[in-house]
C-alpha positions in Angstrom: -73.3 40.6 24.5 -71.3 37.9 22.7 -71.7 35.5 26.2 -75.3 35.5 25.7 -75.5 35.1 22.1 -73.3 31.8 22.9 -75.4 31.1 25.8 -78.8 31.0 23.4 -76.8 29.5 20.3 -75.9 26.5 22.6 -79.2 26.2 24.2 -81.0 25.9 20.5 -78.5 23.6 19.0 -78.8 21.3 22.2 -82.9 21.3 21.8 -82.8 21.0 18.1 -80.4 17.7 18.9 -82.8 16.9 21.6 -80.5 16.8 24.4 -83.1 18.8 26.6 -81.4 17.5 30.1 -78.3 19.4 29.2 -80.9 22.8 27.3 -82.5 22.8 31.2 -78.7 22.5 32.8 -77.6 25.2 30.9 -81.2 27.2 31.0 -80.7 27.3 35.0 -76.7 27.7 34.8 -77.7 31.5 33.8 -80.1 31.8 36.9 -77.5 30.0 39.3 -75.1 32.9 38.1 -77.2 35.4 38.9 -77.9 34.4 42.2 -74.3 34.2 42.9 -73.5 37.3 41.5 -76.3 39.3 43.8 -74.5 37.5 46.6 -71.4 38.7 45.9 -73.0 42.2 45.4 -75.4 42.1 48.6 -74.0 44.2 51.6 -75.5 43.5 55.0 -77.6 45.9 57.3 -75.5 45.7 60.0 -71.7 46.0 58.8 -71.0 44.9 61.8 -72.8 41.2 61.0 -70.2 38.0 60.9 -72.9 36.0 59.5 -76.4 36.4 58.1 -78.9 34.1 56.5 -79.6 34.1 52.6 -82.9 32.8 50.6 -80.6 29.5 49.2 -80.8 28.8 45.2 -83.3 26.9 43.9 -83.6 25.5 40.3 -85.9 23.7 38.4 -82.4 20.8 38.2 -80.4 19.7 40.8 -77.9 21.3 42.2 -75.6 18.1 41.9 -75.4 18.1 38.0 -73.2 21.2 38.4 -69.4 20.4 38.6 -68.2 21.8 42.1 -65.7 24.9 41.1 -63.0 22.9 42.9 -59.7 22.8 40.7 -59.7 18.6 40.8 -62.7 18.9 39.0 -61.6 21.7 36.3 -58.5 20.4 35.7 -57.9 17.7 32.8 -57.0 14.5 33.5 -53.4 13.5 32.9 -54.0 10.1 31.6 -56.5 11.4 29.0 -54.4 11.2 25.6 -55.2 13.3 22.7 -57.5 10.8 20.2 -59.9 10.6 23.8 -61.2 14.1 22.9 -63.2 12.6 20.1 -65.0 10.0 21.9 -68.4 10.5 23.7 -67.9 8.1 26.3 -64.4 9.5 27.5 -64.7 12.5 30.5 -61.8 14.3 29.9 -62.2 15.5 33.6 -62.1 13.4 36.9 -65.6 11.9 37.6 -65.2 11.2 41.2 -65.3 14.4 42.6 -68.3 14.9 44.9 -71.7 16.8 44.1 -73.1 19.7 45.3 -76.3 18.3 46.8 -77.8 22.2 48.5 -76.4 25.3 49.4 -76.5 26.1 53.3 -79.1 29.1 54.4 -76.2 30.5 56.6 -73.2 32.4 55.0 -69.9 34.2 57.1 -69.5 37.6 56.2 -65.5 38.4 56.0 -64.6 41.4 57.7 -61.8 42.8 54.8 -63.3 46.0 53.0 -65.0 44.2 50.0 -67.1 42.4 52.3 -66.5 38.8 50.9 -68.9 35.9 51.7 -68.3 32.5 52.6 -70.3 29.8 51.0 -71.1 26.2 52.5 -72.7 23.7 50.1 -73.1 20.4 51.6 -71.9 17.3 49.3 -72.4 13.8 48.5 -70.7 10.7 46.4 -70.6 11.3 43.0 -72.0 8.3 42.1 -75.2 9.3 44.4 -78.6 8.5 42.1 -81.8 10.6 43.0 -85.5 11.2 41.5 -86.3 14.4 40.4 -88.6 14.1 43.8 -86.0 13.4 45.9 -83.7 16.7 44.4 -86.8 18.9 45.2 -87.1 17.6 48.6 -82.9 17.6 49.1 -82.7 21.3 47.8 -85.5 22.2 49.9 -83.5 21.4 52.9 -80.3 23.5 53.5 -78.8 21.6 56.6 -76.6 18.4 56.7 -78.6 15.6 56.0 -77.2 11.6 57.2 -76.5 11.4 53.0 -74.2 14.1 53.0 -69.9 12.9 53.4 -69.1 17.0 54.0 -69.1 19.9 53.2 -67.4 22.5 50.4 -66.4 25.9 51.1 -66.1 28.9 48.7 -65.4 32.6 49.1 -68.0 34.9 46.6 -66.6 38.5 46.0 -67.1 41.4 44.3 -64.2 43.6 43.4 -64.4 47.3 43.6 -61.4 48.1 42.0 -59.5 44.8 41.7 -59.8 41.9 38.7 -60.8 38.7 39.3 -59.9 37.5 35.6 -56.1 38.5 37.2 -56.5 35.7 39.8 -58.0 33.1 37.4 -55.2 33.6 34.3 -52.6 33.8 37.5 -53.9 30.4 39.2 -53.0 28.5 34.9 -49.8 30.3 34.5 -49.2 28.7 38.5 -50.5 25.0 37.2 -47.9 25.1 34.5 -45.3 26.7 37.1 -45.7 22.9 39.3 -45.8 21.2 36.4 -42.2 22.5 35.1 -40.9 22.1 39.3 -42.0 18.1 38.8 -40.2 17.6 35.9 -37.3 19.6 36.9 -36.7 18.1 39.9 -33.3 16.5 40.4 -34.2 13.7 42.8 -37.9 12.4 43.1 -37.5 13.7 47.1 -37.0 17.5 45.7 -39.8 17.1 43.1 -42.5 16.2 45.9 -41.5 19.4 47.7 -41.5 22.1 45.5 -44.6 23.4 44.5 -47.2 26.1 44.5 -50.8 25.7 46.3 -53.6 26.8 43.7 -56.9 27.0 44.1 -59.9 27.5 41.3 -60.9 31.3 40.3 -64.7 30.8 38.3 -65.4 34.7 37.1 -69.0 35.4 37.0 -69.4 38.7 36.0 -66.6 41.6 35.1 -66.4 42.3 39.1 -67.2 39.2 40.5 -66.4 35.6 41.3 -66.5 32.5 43.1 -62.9 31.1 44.5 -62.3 27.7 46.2 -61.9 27.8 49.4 -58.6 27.0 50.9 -58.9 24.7 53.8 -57.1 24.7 57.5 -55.7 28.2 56.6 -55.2 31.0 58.7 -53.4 34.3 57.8 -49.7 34.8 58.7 -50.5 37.7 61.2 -53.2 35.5 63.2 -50.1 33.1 63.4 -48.3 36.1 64.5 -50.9 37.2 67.1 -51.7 32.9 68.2 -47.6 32.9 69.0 -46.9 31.8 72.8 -43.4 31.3 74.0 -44.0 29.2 77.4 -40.9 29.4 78.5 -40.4 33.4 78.3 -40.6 35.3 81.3 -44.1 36.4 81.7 -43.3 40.3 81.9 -40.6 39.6 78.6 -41.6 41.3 75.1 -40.8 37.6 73.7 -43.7 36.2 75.4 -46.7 36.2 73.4 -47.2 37.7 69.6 -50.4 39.1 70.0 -49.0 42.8 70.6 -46.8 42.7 67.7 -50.0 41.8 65.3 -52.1 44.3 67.1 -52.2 46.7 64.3 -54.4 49.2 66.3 -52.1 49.8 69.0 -51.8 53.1 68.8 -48.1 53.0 70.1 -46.8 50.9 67.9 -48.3 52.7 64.8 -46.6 56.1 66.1 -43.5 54.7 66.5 -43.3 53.2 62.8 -44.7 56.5 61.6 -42.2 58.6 63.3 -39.0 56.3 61.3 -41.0 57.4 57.7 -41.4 60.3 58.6 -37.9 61.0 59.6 -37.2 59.5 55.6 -40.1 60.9 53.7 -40.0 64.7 55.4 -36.3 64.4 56.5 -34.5 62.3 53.9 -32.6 60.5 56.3 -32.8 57.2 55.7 -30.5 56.0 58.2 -31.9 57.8 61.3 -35.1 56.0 60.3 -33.4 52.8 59.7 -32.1 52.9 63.0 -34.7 53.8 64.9 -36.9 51.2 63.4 -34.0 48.7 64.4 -34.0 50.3 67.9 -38.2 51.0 68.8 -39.9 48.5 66.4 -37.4 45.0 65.8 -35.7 44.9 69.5 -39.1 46.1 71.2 -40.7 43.4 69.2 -39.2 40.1 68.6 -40.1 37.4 66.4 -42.2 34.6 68.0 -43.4 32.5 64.9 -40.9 29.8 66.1 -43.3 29.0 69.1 -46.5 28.8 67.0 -45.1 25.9 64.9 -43.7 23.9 68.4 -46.9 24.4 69.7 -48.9 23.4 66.9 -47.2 20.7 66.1 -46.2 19.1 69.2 -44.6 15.6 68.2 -40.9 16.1 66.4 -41.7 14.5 63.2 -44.7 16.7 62.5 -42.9 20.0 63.8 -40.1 19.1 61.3 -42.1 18.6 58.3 -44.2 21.2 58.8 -41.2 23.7 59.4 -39.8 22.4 56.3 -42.8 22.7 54.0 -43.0 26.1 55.4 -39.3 26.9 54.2 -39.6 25.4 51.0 -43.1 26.8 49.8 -42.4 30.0 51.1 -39.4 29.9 48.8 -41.1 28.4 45.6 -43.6 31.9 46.2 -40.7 34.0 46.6 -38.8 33.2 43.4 -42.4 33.4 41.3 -43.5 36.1 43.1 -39.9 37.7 42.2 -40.6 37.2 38.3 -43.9 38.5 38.0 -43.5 41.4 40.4 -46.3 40.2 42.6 -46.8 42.8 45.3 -49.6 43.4 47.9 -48.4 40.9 50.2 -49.0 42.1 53.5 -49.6 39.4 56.5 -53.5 39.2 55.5 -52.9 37.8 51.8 -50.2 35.0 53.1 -51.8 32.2 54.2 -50.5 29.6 56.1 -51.8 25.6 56.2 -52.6 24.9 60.2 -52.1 21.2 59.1 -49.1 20.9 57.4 -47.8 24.1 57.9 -47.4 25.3 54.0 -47.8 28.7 52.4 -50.8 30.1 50.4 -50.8 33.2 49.0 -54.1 34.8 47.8 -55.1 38.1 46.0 -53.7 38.5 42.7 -54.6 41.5 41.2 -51.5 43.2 42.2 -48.9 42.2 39.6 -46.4 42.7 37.1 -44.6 45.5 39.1 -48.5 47.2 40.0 -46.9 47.7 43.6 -44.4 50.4 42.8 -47.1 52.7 41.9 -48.7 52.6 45.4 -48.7 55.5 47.5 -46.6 53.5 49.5 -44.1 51.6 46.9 -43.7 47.8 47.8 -40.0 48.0 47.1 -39.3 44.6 48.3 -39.1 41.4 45.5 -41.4 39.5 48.1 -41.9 39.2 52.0 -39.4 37.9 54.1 -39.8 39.5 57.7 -38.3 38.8 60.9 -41.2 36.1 62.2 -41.1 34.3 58.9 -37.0 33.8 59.2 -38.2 33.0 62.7 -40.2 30.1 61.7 -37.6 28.7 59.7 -35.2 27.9 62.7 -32.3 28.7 64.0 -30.7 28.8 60.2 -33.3 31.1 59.0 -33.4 31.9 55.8 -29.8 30.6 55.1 -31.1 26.7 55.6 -33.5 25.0 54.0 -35.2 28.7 52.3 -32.0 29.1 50.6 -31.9 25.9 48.5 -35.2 25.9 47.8 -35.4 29.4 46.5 -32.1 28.4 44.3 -33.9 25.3 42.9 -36.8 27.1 42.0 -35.3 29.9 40.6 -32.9 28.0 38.3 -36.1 25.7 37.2 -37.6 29.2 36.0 -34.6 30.4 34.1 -34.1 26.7 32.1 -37.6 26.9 30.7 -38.0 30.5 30.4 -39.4 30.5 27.0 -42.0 28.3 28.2 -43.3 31.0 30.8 -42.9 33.4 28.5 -44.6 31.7 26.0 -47.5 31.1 28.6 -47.3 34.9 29.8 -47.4 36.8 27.0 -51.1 35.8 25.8 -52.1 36.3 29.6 -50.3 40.2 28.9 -51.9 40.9 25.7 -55.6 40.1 26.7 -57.7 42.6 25.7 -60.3 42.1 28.0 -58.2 42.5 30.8 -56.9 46.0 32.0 -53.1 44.7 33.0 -51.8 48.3 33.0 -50.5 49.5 36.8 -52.4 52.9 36.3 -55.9 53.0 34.8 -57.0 55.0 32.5 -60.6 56.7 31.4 -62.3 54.3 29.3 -63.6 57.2 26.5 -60.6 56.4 24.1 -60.5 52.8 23.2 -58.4 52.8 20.7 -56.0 55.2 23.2 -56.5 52.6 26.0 -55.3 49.5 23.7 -51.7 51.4 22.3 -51.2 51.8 26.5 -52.3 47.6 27.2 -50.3 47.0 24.3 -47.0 49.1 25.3 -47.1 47.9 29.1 -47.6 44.1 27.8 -44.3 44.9 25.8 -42.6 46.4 29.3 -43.9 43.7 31.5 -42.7 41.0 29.1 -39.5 43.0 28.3 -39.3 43.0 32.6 -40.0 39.3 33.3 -37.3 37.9 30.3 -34.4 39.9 32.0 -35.5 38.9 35.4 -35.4 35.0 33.7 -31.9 35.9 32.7 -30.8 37.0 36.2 -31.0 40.7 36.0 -32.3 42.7 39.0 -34.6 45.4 37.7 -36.2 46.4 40.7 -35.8 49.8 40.8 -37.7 52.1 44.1 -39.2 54.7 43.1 -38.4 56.7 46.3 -34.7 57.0 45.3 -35.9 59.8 42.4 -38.7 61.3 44.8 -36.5 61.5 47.9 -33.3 63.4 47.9 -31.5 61.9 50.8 -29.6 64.4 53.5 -27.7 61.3 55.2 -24.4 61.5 53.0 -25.2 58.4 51.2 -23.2 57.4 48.5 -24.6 55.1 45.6 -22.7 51.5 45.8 -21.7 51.3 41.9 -21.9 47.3 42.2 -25.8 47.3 42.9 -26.4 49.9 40.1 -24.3 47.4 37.8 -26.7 44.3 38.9 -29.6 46.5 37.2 -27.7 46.2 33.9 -25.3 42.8 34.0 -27.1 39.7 34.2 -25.9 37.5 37.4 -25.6 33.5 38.4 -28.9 32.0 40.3 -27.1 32.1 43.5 -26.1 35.9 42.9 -29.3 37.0 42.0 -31.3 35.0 44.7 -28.8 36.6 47.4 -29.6 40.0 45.7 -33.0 39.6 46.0 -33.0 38.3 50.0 -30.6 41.2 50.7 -33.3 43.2 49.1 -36.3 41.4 50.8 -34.9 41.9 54.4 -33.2 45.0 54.4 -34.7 47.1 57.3 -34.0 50.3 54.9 -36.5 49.1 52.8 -39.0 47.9 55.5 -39.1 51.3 57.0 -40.7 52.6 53.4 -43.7 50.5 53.4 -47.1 50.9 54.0 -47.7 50.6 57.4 -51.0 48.3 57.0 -48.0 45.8 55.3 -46.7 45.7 58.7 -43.3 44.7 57.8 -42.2 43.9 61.5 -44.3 41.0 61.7 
C-alpha cells in the first residue's frame, strides 16, 4: 500500500538523520491507529451495554507527544506568513493546545446503529515536562489524576456503508465557508454571527475514524422531548414535548403512515396534506419555544441564545441548500445547551445523495414547526430571514471560490461521491461514472450559486396524482430562470416548510418535530 511505503520511507530517512525521537513517534503512531481502529470495529456482548471498559493504549512514547485531533490544533495559524514554512524553529500550528496525558479505561457506547464509541482522554498544559518514568507511570493510570486541567472527548466510528473521508473534505470546504462569511460581513456585528461550527474528521482506515467531540450538545429531538410549557394546562397537547419526540408511539406513527399512504397508494396529495395538517400539526404543537425560556432563564441569555439559534440555523440552511446536504432528521441537528447554536453532524449524505432514498428528502434543508417555534413569535420571517439572505448572497459573490474549492473535493478518486454505488469489478467503468456525476454535481452547485432552483422530487414522475392538480407554470420556470437572493431564499423556505412536502418523508425524519 502506498501509506505504508510512506510510512517506512519516513521512518528510514528520520533514522538515517538520526532524529530517533520522532522514528519511535511515528514507529508507535501505526500501533496507536490500530488500536483505534479495533475500537471503532469492536461490538459489545451485550447490545444492550451504554458503557463498557477497554484494555487502554499503551506505547513505548507518551501519549502527550501526539497532537490532540482537535481542529485548534490542525488548523494553521493565521499569523504564520509564507517565508515561516522554511524555518525550523517556526510551528506553523498553535503550540498551546493541551496534551493528551492517558486514555480513560471506560468508554460510552452510542445507541445509533453503527454502534459509535465515545472516547475520554484526560489532558494537561502543554507546556507539562515529564521523564520517560513518569509517562510510564501516568499512562499506567487511566483516571484523573490532581495534574490533569480536563478532559477531551471524541466519537470513534466505523461506517458500514457511509464515508468518513466525506465528513473530513466537508469539515475544509466548511473552514473556507467562515472564512468568506468574515470577510463578507458588512458590519463587524454581522461578521461575529455568521458562521458554521466545525469540528476535526482524522480517517483512520477506509471505514473508520476519530471525530472531535462537540461539547454541550444535545440533538434537536431530545430538545423536542426536554420541552415544558409551565404555564399550559396540564391535560393540554401544548404541555410537554416528550410525546411529539416519542417516535415509538405507536399512534403517532399510524397516523403519519396513513397521510403517505393516502399519497403513495392513492395519489392524493391533498387528502394527505390535510390530514397531516389536521391529526399530526394541530394534535401536536410546537413546544421548542419553552425549552430555550427554560434553559435560559435570565432575558439577556434567552435572547442571545434564540438569536444564535436563528442565525446558525440559517448559515446551515443556505450551505446545506448548495451542496444538496440531506439526511437531516432531528438526530444529526445538534443543538449547543450553552449558547444555544446549531451543529449539524453526518456528512455522508450530499450533493443531492438524498433524492435517491427510498424515501426522497425533497426538502432544500429542515425547517419544521418547533424550529420556527424556537425562533419567536416572528419565526422564520425575523431574524432567520436575514441571516439566510446574508449568507446566501456571500455564497453567490465568491462562487468561483467554492467552486474552485469543490471541484477537487468532486473529482477525488479515492472517494466514491456517486449517489448510487456501483460493483467495484470495472474500474475503469466506475471512474467514467465518478467523473460524469463530478460534472453534474458541479454543473448543480454553479446554477444553484447563480440562483436557480434545481430541486426537482422525484415523486412527481413516480406518482401520478388523482387530486386535479394543476402544475403552477411559475415554479417550473424558477427550475430554468435564474432568480434575485431574496427570490430564491423565499423559494427555498416555501419549499422547506411546505406540509405537502413533509408528508413525503421518511417517517424516521420525523418532520412534525
Amino acid at each position: 500500500m502506498t501509506g505504508e511505503e510512506i510510512f517506512i520511507g519516513a521512518q528510514t530517512k528520520l533514522s538515517k538523520v538520526g532524529n530517533l525521537k520522532m522514528h519511535d513517534l511515528l514507529a508507535e503512531s501505526r500501533d496507536l491507529f490500530k488500536w483505534l481502529v479495533e475500537l471503532a470495529q469492536y461490538q459489545p456482548k451485550d447490545q444492550r451495554a451504554e458503557s463498557v471498559h477497554i484494555r487502554p493504549w499503551k506505547g513505548s512514547v507518551s501519549l502527550g507527544d501526539f497532537v490532540p485531533p482537535v481542529q485548534v490544533a490542525l488548523t494553521l495559524s493565521s499569523s504564520v506568513r509564507s517565508r515561516d514554512f522554511n524555518t525550523s524553529h517556526t510551528s506553523v500550528f498553535p503550540t498551546i493546545v493541551p496534551r493528551m496525558r492517558c486514555f480513560s479505561s471506560k468508554i460510552k457506547v452510542m445507541l445509533s446503529k453503527a454502534r459509535p464509541k465515545r472516547l475520554t482522554a484526560y489532558i494537561v498544559p502543554h507546556d507539562r515536562t515529564t521523564t520517560a518514568n513518569d509517562n510510564k507511570i501516568r499512562n499506567n493510570n487511566n483516571e484523573m489524576q490532581p495534574g490533569d486541567i480536563g478532559e477531551m472527548h471524541f466519537l470513534v466510528k466505523q461506517e458500514a456503508k457511509g464515508d468518513l473521508r466525506k465528513d473530513a473534505r466537508l469539515q475544509d470546504l466548511n473552514i473556507v465557508i467562515n472564512r468568506l462569511l468574515t470577510l463578507s460581513g458588512k458590519g463587524r456585528h454581522q461578521r461575529r454571527r455568521l458562521h458554521l461550527r466545525t469540528f476535526s474528521v482524522v480517517c483512520l482506515s477506509e471505514d473508520s475514524g476519530i471525530l472531535q467531540w462537540v461539547p454541550n450538545t444535545v440533538s434537536l429531538r431530545n430538545c423536542v422531548a426536554e420541552s415544558y410549557n409551565p404555564q399550559a394546562d396540564p391535560r393540554s397537547n401544548r404541555r410537554r414535548g416528550a410525546r411529539i419526540a416519542k417516535f415509538q408511539d405507536v399512534s403517532l406513527r399510524e397516523k403519519f403512515e396513513k397521510c403517505q399512504e393516502i399519497y403513495f397508494k392513492h395519489g392524493n396529495l391533498t387528502r394527505a396534506t390535510a390530514l397531516y395538517e389536521e391529526q399530526i400539526i394541530q394534535a401536536y404543537p410546537p413546544v421548542l419555544y419553552w425549552w430555550f425560556i427554560n434553559k435560559f432563564q435570565d432575558s439577556h441569555s434567552w435572547f442571545e441564545a434564540r438569536t444564535r439559534f436563528a442565525l446558525s440555523a440559517a448559515v446551515w440552511s443556505a450551505v446545506g441548500s448548495v451542496i444538496g446536504l440531506g439526511d437531516r432528521h432531528s438526530e444529526n441537528i445538534l443543538i449547543d445547551t450553552q449558547n444555544g447554536e446549531c451543529v449539524h453532524v453526518d456528512f455522508d449524505c450530499i450533493f443531492d445523495k438524498g433524492l435517491n432514498l427510498p424515501k426522497p428528502e425533497v426538502i432544500p434543508f429542515r425547517l419544521t414547526p418547533n424550529m420556527i417555534d424556537a425562533m419567536g413569535p416572528t419565526g422564520w420571517e425575523g431574524t432567520y430571514h436575514g441571516g439566510i439572505i446574508n449568507a446566501m448572497n456571500t455564497l453567490r459573490v465568491n462562487r468561483a471560490t467554492l467552486l474552485s474549492v469543490l471541484e477537487p473535493f468532486l473529482k477525488d478518486p479515492v472517494i466514491d461521491w456517486k449517489r448510487q454505488r456501483t460493483s467495484q469489478k470495472d474500474v475503469k467503468s466506475n471512474l467514467d461514472a465518478s467523473s460524469l456525476e463530478a460534472k453534474r454535481s458541479i454543473k448543480v452547485i454553479d446554477e444553484r450559486l447563480q440562483g436557480v432552483y434545481n430541486l426537482r422530487n422525484p415523486n412527481s414522475k413516480k406518482i401520478q396524482r388523482t387530486d386535479n392538480y394543476q402544475t403552477d407554470p411559475e415554479d417550473e420556470m424558477t427550475h430554468i430562470l435564474p432568480l434575485s437572493v431574496e427570490g430564491q431564499v423565499l423559494r427555498m423556505i416555501n419549499e422547506a416548510t411546505s406540509h405537502e412536502n413533509h408528508v413525503q418523508l421518511y417517517i424516521g425524519w420525523m418532520p412534525w418535530v
